[in-house]
C-alpha positions in Angstrom: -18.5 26.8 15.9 -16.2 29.7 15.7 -18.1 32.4 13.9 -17.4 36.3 13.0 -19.9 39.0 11.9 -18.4 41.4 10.0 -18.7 44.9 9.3 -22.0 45.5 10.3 -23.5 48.0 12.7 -23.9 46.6 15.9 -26.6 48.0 18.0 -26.9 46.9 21.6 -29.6 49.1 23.6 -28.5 47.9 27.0 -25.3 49.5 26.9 -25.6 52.3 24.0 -23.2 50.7 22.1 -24.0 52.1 18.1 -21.1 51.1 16.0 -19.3 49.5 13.0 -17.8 46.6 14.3 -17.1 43.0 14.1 -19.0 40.4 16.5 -16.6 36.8 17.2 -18.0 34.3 18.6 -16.7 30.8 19.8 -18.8 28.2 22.2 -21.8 29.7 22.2 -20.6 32.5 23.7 -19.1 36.3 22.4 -15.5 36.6 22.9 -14.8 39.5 21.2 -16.8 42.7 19.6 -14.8 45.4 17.5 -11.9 44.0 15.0 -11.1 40.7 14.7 -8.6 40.3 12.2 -6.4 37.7 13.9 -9.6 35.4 14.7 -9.6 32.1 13.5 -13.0 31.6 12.1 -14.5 28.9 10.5 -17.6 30.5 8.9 -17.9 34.7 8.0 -20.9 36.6 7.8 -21.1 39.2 5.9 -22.8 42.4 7.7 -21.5 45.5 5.7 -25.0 47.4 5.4 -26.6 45.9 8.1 -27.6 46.1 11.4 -25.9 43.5 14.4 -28.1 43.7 17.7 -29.2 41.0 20.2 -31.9 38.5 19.5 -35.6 39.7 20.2 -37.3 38.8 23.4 -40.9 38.3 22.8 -43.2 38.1 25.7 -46.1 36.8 24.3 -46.2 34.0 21.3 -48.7 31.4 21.3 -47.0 28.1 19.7 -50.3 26.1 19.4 -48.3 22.8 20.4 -49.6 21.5 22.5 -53.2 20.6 21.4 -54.0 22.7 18.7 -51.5 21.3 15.8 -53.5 21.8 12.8 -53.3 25.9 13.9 -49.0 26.0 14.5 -46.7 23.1 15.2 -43.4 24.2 17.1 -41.5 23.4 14.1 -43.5 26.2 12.0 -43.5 28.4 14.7 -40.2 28.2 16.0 -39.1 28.8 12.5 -40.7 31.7 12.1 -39.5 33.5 15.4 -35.6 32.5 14.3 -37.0 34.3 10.5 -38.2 37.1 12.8 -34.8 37.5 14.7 -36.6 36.0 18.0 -33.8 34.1 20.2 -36.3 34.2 23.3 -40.0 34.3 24.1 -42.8 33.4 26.3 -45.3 31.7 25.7 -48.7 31.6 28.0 -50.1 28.5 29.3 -53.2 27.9 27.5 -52.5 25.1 25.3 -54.3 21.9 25.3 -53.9 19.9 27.6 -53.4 23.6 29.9 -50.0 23.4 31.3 -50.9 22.8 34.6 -48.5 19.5 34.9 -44.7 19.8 35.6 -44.5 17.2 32.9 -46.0 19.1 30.1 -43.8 21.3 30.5 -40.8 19.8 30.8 -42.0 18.2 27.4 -42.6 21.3 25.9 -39.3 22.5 27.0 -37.8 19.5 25.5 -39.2 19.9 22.3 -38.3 23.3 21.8 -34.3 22.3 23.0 -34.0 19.7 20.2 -34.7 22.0 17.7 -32.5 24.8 18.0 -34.2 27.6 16.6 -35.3 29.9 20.0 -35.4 30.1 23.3 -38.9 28.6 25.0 -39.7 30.2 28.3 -43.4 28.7 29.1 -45.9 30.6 31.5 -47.5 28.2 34.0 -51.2 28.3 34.3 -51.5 30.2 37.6 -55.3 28.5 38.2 -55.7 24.4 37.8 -57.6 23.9 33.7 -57.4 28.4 33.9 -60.9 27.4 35.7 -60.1 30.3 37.9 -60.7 28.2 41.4 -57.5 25.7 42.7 -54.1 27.1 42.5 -51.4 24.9 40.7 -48.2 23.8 42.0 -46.6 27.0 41.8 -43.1 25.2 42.7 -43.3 22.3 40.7 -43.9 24.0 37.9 -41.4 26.2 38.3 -38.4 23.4 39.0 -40.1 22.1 35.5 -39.1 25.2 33.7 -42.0 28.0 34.3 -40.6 31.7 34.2 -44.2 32.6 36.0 -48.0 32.3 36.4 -50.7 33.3 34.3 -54.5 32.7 33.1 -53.8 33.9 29.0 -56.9 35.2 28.5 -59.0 33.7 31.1 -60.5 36.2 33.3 -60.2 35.5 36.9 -63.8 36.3 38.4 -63.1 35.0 42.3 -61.1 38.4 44.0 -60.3 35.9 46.6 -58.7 33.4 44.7 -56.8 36.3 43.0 -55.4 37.4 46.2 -54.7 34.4 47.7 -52.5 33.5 44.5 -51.1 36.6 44.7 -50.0 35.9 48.0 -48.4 33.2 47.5 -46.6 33.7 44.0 -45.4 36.8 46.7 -44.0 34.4 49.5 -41.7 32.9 46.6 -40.9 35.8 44.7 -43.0 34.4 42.0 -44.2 36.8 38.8 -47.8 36.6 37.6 -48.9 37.5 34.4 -52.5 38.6 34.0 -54.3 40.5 31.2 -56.6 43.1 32.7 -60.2 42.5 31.5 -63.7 41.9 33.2 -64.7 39.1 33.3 -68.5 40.4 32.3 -67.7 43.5 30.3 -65.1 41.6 28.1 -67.6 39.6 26.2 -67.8 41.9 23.2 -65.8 41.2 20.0 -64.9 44.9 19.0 -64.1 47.9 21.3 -67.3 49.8 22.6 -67.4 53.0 19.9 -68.9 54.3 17.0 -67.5 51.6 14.2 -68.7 48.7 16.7 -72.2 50.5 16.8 -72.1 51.3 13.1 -71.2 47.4 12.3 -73.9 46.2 14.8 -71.1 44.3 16.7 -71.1 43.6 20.2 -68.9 46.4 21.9 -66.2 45.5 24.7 -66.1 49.1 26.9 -62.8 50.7 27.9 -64.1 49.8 31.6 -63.3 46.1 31.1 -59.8 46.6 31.3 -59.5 49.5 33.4 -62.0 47.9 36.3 -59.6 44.9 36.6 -56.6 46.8 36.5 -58.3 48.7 39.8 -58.5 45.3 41.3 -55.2 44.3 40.2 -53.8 47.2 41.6 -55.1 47.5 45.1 -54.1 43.3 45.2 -50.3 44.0 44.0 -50.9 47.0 46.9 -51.6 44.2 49.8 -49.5 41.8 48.5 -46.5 43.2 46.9 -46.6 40.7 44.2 -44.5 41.1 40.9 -47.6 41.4 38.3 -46.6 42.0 34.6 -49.5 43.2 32.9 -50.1 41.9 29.4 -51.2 43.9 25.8 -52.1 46.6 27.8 -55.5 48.4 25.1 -56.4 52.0 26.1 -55.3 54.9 27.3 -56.9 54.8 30.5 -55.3 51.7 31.5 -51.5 53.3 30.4 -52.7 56.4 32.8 -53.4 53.7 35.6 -49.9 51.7 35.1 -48.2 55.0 35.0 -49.7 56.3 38.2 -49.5 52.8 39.7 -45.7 52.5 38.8 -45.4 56.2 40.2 -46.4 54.3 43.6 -43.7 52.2 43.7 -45.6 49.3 42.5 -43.8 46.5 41.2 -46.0 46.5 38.0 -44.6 46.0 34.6 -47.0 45.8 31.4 -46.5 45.4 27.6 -48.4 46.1 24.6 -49.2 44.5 21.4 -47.5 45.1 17.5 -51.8 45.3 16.9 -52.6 47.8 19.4 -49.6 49.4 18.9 -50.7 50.4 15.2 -53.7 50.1 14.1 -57.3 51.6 15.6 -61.1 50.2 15.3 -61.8 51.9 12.0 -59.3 49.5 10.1 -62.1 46.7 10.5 -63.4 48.2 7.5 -66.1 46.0 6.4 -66.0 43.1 8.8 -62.6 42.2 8.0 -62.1 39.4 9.9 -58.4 39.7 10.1 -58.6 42.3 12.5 -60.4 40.1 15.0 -58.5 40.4 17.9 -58.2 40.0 21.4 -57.9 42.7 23.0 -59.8 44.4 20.5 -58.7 47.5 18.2 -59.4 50.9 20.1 -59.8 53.9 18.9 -56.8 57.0 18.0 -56.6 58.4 20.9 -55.9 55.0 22.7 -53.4 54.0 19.9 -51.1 57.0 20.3 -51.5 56.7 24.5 -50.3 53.2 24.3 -47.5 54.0 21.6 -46.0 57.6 23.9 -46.3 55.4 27.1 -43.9 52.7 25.2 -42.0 55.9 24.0 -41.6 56.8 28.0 -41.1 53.9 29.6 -44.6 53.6 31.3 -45.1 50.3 28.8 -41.7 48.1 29.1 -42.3 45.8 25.8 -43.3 45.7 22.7 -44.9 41.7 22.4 -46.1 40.3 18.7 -48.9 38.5 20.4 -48.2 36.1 17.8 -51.8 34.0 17.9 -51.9 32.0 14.8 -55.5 30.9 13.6 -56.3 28.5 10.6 -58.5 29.3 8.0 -61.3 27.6 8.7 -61.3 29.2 12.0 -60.7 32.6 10.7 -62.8 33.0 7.3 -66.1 33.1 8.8 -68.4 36.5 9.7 -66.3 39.2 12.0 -68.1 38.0 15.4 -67.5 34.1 14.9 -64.4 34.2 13.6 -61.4 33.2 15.9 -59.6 36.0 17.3 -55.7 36.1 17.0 -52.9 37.1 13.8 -49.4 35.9 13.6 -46.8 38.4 14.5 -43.1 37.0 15.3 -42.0 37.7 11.4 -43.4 41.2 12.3 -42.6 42.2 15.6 -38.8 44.4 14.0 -40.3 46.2 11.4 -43.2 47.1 13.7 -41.3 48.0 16.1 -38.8 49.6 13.4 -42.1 51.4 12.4 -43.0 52.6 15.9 -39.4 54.3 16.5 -39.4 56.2 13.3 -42.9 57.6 13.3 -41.6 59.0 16.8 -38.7 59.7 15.9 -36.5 57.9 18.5 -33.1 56.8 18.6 -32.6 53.0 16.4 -30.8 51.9 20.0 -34.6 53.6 21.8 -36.8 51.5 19.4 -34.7 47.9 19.9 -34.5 48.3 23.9 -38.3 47.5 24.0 -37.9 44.2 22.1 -34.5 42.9 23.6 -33.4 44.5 26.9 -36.2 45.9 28.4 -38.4 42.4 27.8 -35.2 40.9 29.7 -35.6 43.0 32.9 -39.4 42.4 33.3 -38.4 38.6 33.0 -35.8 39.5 35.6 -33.9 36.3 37.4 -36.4 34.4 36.1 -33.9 33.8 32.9 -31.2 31.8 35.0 -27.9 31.8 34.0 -29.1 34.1 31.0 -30.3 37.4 33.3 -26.6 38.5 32.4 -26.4 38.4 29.3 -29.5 38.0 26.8 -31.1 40.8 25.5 -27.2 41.9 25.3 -24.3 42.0 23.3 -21.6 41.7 25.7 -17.6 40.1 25.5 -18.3 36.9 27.4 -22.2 36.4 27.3 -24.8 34.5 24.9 -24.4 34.6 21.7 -28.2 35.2 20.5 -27.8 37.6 17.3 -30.2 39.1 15.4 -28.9 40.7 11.8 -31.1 42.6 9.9 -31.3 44.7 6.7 -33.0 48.1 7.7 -33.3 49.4 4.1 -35.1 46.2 2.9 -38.9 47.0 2.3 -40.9 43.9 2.0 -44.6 42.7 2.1 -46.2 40.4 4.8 -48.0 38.0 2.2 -48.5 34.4 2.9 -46.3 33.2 0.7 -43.3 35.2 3.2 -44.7 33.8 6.3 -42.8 30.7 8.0 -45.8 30.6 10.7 -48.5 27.9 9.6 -50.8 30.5 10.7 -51.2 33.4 7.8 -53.5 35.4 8.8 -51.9 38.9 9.7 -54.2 42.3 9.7 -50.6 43.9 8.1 -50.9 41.9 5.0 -51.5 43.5 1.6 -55.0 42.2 1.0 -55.8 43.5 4.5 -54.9 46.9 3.8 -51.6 46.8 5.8 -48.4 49.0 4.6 -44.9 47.9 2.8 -43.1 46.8 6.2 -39.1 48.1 6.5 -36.0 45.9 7.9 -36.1 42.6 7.3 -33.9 39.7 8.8 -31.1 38.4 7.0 -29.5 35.9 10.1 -30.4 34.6 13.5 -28.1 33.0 16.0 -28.8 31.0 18.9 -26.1 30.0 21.5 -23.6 30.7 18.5 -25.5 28.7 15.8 -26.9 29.8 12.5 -30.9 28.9 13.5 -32.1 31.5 10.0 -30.0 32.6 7.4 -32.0 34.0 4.0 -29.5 35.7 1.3 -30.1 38.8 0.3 -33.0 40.5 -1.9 -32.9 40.9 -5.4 -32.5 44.9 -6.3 -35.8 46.2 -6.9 -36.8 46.0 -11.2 -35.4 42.6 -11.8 
């Protein structure tokens, strides 16, 4: 379909574009960005107030499918990353069955194609059932459609088998994807501190993540493998990426919209909506791990969108699941983020769309060019949003089928600013919401 976005801001990080503008796009593709008044265009959308930017890239979304269905079924949650403006994400490899099978995952990717709404880039599991002993079939995998190799958020206890995967994800240029956390010291449920004391909860020290991120970083040191390190939780462990990427290291790491924001205290009484993994830390942590984003040391902002259902989630703090949804929330958090440090609007999307595309690197295919981007000639993933809306994060607004969020209204969380208003995938309409009624009618 030949489609123009009119009059809108358009925003693109990669290039420091920030200017009114119209976007045409024909085949998928964008053939055109300033005015278009001689385009022949079958549909118009209107953009005068609002902001034109590439499609999100989210590096860590949990879809539920397969396995856990009654928790998120890709239709739900493919919806609600095209409601959040998310053309692309990653998802890790712990589903059930584990995608440790080339067919899985070409399933998976299947799925995802025929319905149009986002981009599916799965993880494969780096470790045969995540057990943590045999290596998978790296290369099969990856022919089926894997962008990399991780373990989610199973620990892997054998340094040997570490290394030797390592190795070998090395040999053929392979990217592993490991969240830093002992093994042993991880078993908590809240961060090691005075609220977890106070609640009488089972406290998971700041060493858990910085000892593995040691181990990862003398392995990456003898191996030279690409490691991205995922929801990165304390301040020690930004001190160790940014000393480790000072090296030369080819480390990348991300951190979550919940780490991002919020701190151990907002558990309040045992609300179990903030029972997450990693854990809430304290201040301090919370603003290292929002200035390291701010630099550069942290290369993406990820919504760790981890739906739960309610049985799962409205039980005491230390047996409830951990997890929250997050792909409706990942802009305005990150909107959130940029303003509170006063950065650039161009600053504040780069670590949701083109920064997220360069750890993913040549991983993307034929899209390392372009997504992320708005650029004459490449994809035609658009995210327009409404930076002046102010909205709430109550079920009700959710798409997810998980609606559990530690940013709604009855769990404290703020009035959220910017709020999608169209999503385009490969040049098609995949969201579309009209506009919000004025505030008092």
């Amino acid at each position: 379909m030949r489609i123009v976005v009119q009059g809108g801001r358009v925003v693109d990080p990669a290039s420091g574009r920030d200017e009114p503008a119209d976007v045409a796009i024909a085949s998928g593709r964008i053939v055109r960005i300033g005015a278009c008044p001689d385009f022949d265009a079958e549909r118009r959308i209107d953009a005068r107030g609002l902001v034109v930017m590439p499609g999100l890239v989210d590096l860590a979304a949990r879809l539920r499918e397969p396995g856990r269905e009654h928790e998120g079924m890709l239709e739900s949650e493919l919806a609600a990353a095209a409601a959040g403006g998310v053309t692309s994400l990653v998802c890790p490899p712990d589903t059930d069955p584990v995608l440790d099978e080339p067919g899985l995952v070409e399933m998976l990717k299947f799925r995802a194609r025929k319905l149009s709404r986002c981009r599916v880039f799965p993880l494969g599991a780096l470790t045969r059932r995540l057990e943590g002993s045999a290596l998978t079939e790296m290369v099969e995998l990856t022919k089926a459609g894997c962008i990399g190799f991780g373990q989610a958020d199973h620990a892997l206890r054998d340094t040997q088998v570490a290394m030797r995967a390592l190795q070998y994800a090395a040999t053929f240029g392979y990217a592993v994807w490991l969240r830093p956390q002992d093994a042993w010291l991880g078993q908590g449920v809240a961060a090691q501190g005075a609220v977890a004391t106070r609640l009488g909860l089972a406290g998971v020290p700041v060493a858990a993540e910085t000892i593995a991120l040691h181990t990862v970083v003398e392995l990456v040191r003898a191996t030279r493998a690409r490691v991205h390190l995922a929801r990165l939780s304390s301040a020690a462990g930004v001190a160790l990426v940014r000393a480790a990427k000072a090296e030369g290291l080819p480390i990348t790491a991300d951190v979550s919209i919940n780490s991002l924001h919020l701190i151990d205290a907002d558990i309040g009484h045992f609300d179990s909506a903030l029972r997450l993994m990693p854990p809430l830390r304290q201040a301090g942590d919370r603003d290292a791990l929002a200035a390291g984003l701010a630099d550069g040391t942290l290369d993406a902002l990820v919504s760790d969108h981890d739906p739960v259902g309610e049985d799962a989630k409205n039980l005491p703090f230390g047996e409830a699941e951990p997890g929250a949804t997050g792909l409706e929330l990942l802009l305005a958090l990150a909107l959130r983020w940029g303003a509170q440090h006063g950065l650039a609007l161009g600053h504040s999307l780069a670590r949701v769309t083109c920064d997220p595309v360069r750890v993913l690197g040549e991983a993307l295919g034929p899209l390392a060019g372009s997504a992320g981007r708005l650029v004459e000639g490449g994809v035609a993933d658009l995210c327009v949003f409404d930076p002046g809306e102010r909205w709430a994060a109550t079920p009700e607004q959710l798409l997810s089928q998980g609606k559990h969020t530690p940013f709604a209204p009855a769990a404290g969380g703020l009035p959220l600013d910017g709020r999608v208003r169209a999503t385009l995938v490969a040049g098609s309409v995949a969201y579309e919401r009209a506009p919000a009624a004025p505030v008092g009618r």
